[in-house]
N, C-alpha and C positions, 0 to 999 in steps of 0.2 A: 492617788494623791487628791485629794480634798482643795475645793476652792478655796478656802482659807490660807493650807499651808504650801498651795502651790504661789496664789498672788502675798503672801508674807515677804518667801523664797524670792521671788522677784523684783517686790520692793526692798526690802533689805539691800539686794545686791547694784541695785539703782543709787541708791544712796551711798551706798559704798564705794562705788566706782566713781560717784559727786567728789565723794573727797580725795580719792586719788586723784581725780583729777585736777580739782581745785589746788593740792601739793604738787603737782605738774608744772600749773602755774606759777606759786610761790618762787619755785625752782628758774624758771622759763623771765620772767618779769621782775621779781624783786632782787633775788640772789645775782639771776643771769649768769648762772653754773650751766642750764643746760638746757635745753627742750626736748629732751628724750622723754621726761616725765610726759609732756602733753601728747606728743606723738604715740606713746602709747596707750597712756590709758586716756585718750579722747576715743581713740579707735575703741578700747575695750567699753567706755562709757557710751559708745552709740550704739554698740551692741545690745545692750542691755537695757540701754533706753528703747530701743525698738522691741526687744524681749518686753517689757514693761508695758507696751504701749500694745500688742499684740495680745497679751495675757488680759489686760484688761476692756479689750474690744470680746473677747472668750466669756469671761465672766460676765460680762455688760450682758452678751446674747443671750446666757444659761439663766441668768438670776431675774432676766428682762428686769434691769435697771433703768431709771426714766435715763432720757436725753441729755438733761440736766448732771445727771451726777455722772454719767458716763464721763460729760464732756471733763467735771471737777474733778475727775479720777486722772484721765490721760493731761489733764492742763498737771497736775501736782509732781509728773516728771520735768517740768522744766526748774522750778527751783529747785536750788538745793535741800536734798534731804525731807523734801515734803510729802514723797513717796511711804514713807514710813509713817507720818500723820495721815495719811489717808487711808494707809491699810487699818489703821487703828481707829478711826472713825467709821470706817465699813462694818471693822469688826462688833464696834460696841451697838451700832443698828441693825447687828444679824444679818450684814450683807453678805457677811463669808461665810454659808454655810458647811455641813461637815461633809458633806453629798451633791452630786451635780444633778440639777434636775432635767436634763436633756439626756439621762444614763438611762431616765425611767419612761418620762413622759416624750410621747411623739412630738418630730418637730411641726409645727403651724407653717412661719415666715419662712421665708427665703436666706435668711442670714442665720435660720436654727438647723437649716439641714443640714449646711459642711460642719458646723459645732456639734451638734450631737453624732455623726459620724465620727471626729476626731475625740467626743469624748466615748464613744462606745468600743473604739479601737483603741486604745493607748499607746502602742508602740507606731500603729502609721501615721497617728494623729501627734506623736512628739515627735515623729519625722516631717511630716508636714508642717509643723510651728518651728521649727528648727530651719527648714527649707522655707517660708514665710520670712522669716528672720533675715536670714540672710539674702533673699531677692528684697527685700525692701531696706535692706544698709547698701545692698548695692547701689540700687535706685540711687540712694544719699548722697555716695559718696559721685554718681556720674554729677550728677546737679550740683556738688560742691558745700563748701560750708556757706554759713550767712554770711551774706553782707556788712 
């Protein structure tokens, strides 16, 4: 899977789970039919917000994106739906390319060795992002929601 249509793949699904949740809400606050919509897809929304937020610390490392855009990449998960402007801003700057360059070139820093490990392996490195995933929604969920 290609930078491109792996971080698409996860913006997309980021955005998408925005608005179920956000219909969650509708449900939960205006109707007051129900809160099953937030209760679940907040839980499926933080999932994939952290999937999102992990994916683009990956590609930040691979593409050695500045600081800058990293941080405008991971800040575009909190509005709604702005995951998917970002991946198309990426796109039209040639940020997502079609190949990973930590697949070819050695790692330098410290933050390209477990990346290009996880991208030279692909099946123990989607366990590992899978298992990232999930120890950092755990993380989440012990510390609670916001304030």
């Amino acid at each position: 899977m290609t930078p491109l249509v792996l971080f698409r793949r996860v913006a997309v699904a980021e955005a998408v789970t925005w608005a179920l949740l956000l219909l969650g809400m509708v449900l939960k606050y205006l109707t007051e039919t129900t809160e099953l919509g937030v209760r679940v897809f907040g839980m499926v929304h933080g999932v994939v917000f952290v999937a999102y937020c992990v994916t683009t610390v990956l590609v930040t490392v691979d593409q050695r994106w500045s600081a800058r855009r990293a941080l405008l990449g991971l800040a575009a998960a909190v509005p709604p739906f702005c995951t998917v402007w970002f991946d198309r801003y990426a796109e039209s700057r040639g940020l997502l390319p079609a190949t990973w360059r930590l697949r070819a070139d050695p790692p330098v820093t410290v933050l390209e060795r477990p990346a290009a490990w996880a991208l030279r392996h692909p099946g123990r490195g989607a366990a590992a992002g899978v298992a990232t995933v999930g120890a950092l929604t755990a993380v989440a969920l012990l510390v609670g929601p916001p304030a």
